[in-house]
C-alpha positions as CSV (number, residue, x, y, z in Angstrom):
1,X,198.1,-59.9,129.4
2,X,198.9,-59.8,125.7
3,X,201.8,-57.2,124.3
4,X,198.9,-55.2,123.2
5,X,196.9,-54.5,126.1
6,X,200.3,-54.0,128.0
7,X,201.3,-51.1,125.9
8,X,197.6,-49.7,125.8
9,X,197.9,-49.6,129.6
10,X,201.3,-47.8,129.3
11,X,199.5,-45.4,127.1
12,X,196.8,-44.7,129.1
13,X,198.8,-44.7,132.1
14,X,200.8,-41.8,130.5
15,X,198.7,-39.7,129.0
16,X,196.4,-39.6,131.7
17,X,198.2,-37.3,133.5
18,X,199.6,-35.4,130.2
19,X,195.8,-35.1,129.5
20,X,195.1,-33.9,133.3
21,X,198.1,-31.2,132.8
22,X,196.8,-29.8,129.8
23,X,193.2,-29.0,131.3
24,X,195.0,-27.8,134.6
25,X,197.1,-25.4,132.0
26,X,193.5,-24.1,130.0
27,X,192.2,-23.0,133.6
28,X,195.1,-21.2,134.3
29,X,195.2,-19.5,131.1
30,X,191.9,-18.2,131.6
31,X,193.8,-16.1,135.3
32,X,193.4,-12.8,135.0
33,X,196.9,-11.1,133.4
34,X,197.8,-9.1,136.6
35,X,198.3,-12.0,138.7
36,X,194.5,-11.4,140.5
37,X,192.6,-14.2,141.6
38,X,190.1,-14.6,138.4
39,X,186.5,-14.6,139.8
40,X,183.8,-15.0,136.8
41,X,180.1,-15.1,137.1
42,X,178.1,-17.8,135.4
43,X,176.0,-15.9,132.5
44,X,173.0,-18.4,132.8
45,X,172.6,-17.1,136.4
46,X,173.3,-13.6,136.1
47,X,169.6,-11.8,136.4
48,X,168.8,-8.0,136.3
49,X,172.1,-5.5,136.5
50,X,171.6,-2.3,137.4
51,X,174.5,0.4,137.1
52,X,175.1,2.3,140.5
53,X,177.5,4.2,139.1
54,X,180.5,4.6,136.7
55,X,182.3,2.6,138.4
56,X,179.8,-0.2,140.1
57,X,177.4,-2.9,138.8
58,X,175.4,-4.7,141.3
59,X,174.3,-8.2,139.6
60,X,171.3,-9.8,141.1
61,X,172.0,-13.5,140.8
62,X,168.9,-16.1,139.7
63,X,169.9,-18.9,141.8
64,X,172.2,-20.0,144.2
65,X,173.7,-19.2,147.9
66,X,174.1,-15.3,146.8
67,X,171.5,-13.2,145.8
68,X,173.9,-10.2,144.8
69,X,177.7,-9.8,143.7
70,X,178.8,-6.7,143.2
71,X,181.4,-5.9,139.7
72,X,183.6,-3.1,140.6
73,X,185.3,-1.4,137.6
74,X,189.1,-0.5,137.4
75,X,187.9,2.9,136.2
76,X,184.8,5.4,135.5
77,X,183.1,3.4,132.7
78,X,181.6,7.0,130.5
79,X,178.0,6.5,129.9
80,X,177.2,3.3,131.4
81,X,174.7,4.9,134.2
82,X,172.7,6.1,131.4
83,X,172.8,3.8,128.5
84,X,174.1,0.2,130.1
85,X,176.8,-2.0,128.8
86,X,177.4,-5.1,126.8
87,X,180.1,-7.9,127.3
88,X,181.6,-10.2,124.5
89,X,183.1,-13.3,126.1
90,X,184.2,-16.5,124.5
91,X,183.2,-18.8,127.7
92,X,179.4,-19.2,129.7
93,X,180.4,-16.7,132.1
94,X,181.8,-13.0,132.5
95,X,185.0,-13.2,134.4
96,X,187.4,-10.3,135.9
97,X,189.7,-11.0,132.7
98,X,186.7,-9.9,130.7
99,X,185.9,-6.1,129.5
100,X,182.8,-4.3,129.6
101,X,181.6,-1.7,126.5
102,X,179.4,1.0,127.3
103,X,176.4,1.4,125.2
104,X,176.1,5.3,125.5
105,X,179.8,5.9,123.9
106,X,180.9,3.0,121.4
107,X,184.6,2.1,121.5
108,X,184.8,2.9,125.3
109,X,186.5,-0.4,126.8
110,X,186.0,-0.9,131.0
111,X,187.8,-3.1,132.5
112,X,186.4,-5.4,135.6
113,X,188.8,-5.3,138.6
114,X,186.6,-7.3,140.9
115,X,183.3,-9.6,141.3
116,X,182.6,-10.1,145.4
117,X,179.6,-11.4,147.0
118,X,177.5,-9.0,149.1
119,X,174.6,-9.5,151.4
120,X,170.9,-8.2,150.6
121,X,171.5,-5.5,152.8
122,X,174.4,-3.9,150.9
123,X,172.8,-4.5,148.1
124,X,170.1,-2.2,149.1
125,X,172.1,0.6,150.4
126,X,173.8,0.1,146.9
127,X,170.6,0.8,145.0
128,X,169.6,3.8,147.4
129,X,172.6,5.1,146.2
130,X,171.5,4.9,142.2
């Protein structure tokens, strides 16, 4: 092996893990600032979500294992029973380090404390309860 292709090894050899390190260090960026577990939903398979309340979204998913997760808000969320919400994210998905902004009064800022799974059934009970 040529002096060369030694020191393109050695390279390669290094970096790899440098290169592994820094995408290891972008995910953890993305944890949410308090420490929490970040849980995100992939936008593409989000479906319909209706608002339960001012403090609950139930997201019906379009594919996968889960049919429903279930967004919990850190706090009431004004207006978003009656007008909705929109969501400006910088990644394909809407994670627990993301905020929410209710349609009915600009400005207002909810924050997402959690996104669990939940069966059809609570689902359901969930939307009796709209």
């Amino acid at each position: 092996m040529n002096l060369i292709a030694k020191l393109s090894l050695a390279a390669f050899v290094v970096s790899a893990p440098l290169a592994a390190t820094t995408i290891a260090s972008s995910a953890m960026a993305r944890d949410a600032a308090d420490g929490k577990p970040l849980t995100c939903i992939n936008l593409m398979s989000m479906g319909e979500t209706p608002i339960i309340n001012e403090t609950t979204v139930l997201v019906k998913m379009r594919a996968g294992a889960v049919n429903y997760k279930r967004m919990d808000l850190a706090g009431p969320c004004n207006g978003i029973e009656y007008k909705g919400f929109s969501h400006q994210t910088g990644y394909n998905e809407l994670c627990t380090s993301d905020t929410l902004v209710s349609n009915a009064t600009p400005g207002t800022i909810c924050k997402i404390d959690k996104i669990v799974d939940i069966t059809d059934a609570e689902a359901k009970d969930l939307l009796k309860k709209k």
